[in-house]
Each structure stands twice: as C-alpha cells, then as structure tokens.
VEXDO-517639 format. One record per residue (C-alpha): residue number from 0; x, y, z. Coordinates in steps of 0.05 Angstrom, whole numbers, plus 5000, padded with zeros to 4 digits. Example, Ala and Ser with C-alpha at 12.3 -4.5 7.8 and 13.67 -1.06 7.14 Angstrom:
! VEXDO-517639
@num:0 x:5246 y:4910 z:5156 .
@num:1 x:5273 y:4979 z:5143 .
//
This chain:
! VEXDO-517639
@num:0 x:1723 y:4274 z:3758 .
@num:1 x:1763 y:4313 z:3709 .
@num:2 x:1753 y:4391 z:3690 .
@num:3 x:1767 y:4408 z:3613 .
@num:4 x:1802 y:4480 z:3605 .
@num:5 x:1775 y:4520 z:3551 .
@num:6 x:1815 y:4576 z:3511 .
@num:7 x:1803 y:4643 z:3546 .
@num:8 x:1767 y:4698 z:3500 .
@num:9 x:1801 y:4770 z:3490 .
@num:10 x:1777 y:4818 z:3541 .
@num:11 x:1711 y:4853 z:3521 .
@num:12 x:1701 y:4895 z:3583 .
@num:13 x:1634 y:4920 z:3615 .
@num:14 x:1596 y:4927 z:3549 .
@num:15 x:1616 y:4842 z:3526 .
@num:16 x:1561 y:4799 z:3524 .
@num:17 x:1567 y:4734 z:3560 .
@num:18 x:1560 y:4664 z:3526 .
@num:19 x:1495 y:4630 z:3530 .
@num:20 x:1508 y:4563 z:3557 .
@num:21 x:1488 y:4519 z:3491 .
@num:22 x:1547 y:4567 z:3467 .
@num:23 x:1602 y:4540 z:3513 .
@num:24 x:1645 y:4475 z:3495 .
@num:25 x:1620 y:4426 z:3536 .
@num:26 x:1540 y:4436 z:3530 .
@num:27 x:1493 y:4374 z:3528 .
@num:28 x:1463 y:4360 z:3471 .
@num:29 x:1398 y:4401 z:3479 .
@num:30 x:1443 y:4460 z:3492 .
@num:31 x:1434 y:4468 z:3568 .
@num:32 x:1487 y:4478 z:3607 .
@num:33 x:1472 y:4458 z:3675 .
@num:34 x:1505 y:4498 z:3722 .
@num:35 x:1452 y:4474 z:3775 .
@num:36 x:1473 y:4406 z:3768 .
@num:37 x:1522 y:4390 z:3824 .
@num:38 x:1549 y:4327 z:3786 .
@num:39 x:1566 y:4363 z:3730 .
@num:40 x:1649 y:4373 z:3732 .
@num:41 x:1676 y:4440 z:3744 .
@num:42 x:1700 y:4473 z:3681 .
@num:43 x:1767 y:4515 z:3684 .
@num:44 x:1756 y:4579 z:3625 .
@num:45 x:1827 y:4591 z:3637 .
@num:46 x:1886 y:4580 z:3676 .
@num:47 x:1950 y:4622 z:3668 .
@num:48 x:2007 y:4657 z:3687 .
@num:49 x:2028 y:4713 z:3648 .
@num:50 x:2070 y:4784 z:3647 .
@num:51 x:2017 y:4819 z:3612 .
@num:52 x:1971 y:4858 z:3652 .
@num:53 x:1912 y:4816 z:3684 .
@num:54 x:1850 y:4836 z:3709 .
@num:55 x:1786 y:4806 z:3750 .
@num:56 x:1742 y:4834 z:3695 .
@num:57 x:1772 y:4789 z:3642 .
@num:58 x:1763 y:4729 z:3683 .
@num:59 x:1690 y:4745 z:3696 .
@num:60 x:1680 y:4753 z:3616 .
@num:61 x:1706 y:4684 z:3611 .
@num:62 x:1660 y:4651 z:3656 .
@num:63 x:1598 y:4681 z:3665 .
@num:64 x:1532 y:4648 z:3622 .
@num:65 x:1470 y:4655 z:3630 .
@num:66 x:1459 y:4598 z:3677 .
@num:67 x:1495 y:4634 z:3733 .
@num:68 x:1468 y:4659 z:3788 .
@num:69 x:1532 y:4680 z:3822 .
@num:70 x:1598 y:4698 z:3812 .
@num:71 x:1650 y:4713 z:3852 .
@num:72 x:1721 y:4743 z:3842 .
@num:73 x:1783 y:4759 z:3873 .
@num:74 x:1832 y:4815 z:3852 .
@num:75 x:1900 y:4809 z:3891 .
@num:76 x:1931 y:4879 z:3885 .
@num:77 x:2003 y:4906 z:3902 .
@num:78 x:1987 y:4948 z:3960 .
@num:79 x:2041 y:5001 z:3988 .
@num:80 x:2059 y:4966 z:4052 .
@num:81 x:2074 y:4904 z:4087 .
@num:82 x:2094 y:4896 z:4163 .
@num:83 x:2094 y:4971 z:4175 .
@num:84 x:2146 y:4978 z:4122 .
@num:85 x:2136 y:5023 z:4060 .
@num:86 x:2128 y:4985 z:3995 .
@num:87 x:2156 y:5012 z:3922 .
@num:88 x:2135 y:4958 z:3881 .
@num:89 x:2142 y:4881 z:3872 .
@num:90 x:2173 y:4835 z:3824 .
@num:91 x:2142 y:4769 z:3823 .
@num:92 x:2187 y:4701 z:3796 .
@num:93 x:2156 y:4650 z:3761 .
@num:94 x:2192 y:4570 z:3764 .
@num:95 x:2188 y:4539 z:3691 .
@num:96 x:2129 y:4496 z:3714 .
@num:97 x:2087 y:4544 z:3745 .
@num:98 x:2031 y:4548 z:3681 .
@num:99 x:2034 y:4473 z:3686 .
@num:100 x:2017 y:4477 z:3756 .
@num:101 x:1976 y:4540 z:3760 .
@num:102 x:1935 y:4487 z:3702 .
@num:103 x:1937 y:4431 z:3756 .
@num:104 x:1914 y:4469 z:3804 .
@num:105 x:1849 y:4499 z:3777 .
@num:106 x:1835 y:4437 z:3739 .
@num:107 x:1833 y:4403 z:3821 .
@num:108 x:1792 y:4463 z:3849 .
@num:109 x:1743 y:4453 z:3790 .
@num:110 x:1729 y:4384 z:3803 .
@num:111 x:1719 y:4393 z:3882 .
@num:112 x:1674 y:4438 z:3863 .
@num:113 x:1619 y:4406 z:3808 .
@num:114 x:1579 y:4453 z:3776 .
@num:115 x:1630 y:4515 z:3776 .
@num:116 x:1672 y:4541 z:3725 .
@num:117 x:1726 y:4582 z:3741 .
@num:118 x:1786 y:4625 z:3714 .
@num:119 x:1845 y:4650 z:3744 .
@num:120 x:1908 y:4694 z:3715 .
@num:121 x:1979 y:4704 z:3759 .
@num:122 x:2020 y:4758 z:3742 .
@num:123 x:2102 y:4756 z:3735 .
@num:124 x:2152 y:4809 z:3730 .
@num:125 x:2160 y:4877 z:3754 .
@num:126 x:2090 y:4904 z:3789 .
@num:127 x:2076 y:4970 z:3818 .
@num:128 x:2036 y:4994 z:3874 .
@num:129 x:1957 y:4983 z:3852 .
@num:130 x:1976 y:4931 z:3797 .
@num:131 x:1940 y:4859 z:3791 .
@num:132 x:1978 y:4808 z:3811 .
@num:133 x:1926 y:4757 z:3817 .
@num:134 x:1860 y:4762 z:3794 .
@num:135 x:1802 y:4697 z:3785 .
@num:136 x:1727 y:4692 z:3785 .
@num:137 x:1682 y:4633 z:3795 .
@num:138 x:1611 y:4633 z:3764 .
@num:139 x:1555 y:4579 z:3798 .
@num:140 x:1482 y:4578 z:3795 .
@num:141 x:1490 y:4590 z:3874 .
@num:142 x:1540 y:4637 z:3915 .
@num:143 x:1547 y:4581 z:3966 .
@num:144 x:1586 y:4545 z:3907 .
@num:145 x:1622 y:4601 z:3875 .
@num:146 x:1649 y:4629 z:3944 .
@num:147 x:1669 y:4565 z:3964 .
@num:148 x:1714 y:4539 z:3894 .
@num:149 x:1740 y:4613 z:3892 .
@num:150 x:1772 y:4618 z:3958 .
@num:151 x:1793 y:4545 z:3945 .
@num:152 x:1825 y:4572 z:3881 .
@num:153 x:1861 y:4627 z:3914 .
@num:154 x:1885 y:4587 z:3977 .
@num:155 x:1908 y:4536 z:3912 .
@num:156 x:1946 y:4585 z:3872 .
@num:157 x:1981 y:4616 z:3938 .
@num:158 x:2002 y:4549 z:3963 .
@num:159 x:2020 y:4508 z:3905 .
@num:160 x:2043 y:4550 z:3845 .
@num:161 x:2113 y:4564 z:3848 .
@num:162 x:2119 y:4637 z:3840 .
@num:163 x:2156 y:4676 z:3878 .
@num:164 x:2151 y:4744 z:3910 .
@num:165 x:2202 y:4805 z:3919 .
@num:166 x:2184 y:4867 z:3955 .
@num:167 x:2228 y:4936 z:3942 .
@num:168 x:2217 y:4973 z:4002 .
@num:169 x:2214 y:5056 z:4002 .
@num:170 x:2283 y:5056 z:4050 .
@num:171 x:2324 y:5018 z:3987 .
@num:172 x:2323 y:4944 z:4015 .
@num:173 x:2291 y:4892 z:3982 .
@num:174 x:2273 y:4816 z:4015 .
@num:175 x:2243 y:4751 z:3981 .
@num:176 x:2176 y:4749 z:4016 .
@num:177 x:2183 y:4676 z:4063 .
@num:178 x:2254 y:4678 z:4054 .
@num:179 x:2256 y:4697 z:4136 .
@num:180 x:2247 y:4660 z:4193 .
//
C-alpha cells in the first residue's frame, strides 16, 4: 500500500480552521474521508527537513479534519544537558538525501499504519537551547492508531534519516553525538 504526500499549508496557528475531509486530496467521491476505515492508506501532509524554524503546531494544522478523533504529536526540543554535561546549543547536519529519506520514511510509517495521516518537519543548522528540532503529529479517528504511527514515525526519523547531531557544551568542547564508543 502506498501513502500520497500532500503539499503542507502555511502555518495558521491556534485560531486556523481545519480541513473538512471532502476538502482534502484524496476524498472518495461522496466527500468522506474515512479515517475510520483501517484499509484506507495512511496519508503523509508533509515530510521535510528544513532550517527554518518548525513547530508541532504546524504539523497538527496539516493533519487534523474533522474525521479525527485523535491526534497525537511530538516536539523534540534542544534541552540544556546531556550526560551530566552542560549544553550551549546544537548544530544539526543534514546528508544530501535526507528529504528524500525523511519522504521515504513517513511515506512507510503511513502505510503500516492505514487510516492515519501524518506530518513530520526535522530541523538543520545551528539550534539553541528550547528550539524545535523535530516536531510531527499523527491525526486517527482512534488514539490507539495515532500513538502507535507517531512513535513509529519518530523511532523512523531517528533511525533512518541521515542527519547528524553536534552538541557545544558550556566548558568549550564540542562532540558529534554517536561518534563515541
């Protein structure tokens, strides 16, 4: 089963309205949607990987219809520590194929997971402390669903994109995160 990517819509924040489902690309004929309908492929909104600021509210925007009865994010942020070691900030490396892959890989979490439709943003470049870095959401008619494709989608992303991760610590030194033992 293959998922179909749609183009994402600008950010609208909290006061957006979210498509109807006759409204999205993919509706049956009648205009339903159904989300309820675990045949139905996966959809991917979006998959990308950019160095513009990201955020979990976007992705939500560009998934949520009113079919849903659940959806469920993930923000990963750039906290100020790691191993007991102060963190300043992060850069994050992107290989020349990772919005191919980051593509890939939602379009595979979106069919394991029929009736979901999902969208999910990487960041690259410099980050500081409290930035995005990765954010997604998954919309279902049931949580079961939705919690199960988005931590699919984040275990995904995290093993199979290739972007990369350096940490500037507070003391001056810097490391590739995985580059150790």
């Amino acid at each position: 089963m293959e998922a179909t990517i749609d183009a994402p819509t600008e950010p609208t924040g909290s006061g957006g309205r979210a498509p109807d489902a006759a409204e999205l690309p993919g509706s049956t004929e009648s205009g339903a949607f159904d989300l309820d309908d675990r045949s139905a492929p996966g959809r991917v909104a979006f998959a990308m990987v950019s160095e513009q600021a990201i955020s979990v509210e976007w992705c939500v925007d560009n998934v949520t219809t009113s079919s849903d009865g659940a959806v469920v994010t993930f923000s990963g942020i750039v906290r100020d520590h790691d191993d007991g070691r102060g963190v300043s900030r992060l850069s994050y490396s992107g290989h020349p194929s990772a919005p191919e892959v980051m593509r890939q890989v939602a379009d595979d979490v979106a069919a394991a997971h029929p009736g979901t439709r999902l969208a999910v943003a990487h960041r690259v470049g410099d980050l500081d402390i409290g930035d995005v870095a990765l954010a997604c959401a998954v919309s279902a008619a049931h949580r079961g669903a939705a919690f199960a494709a988005c931590a699919a989608l984040v275990d995904e992303v995290k093993a199979r994109v290739p972007i990369w991760k350096e940490q500037f610590f507070t003391d001056g030194s810097a490391e590739w995160v995985g580059s150790i033992g």
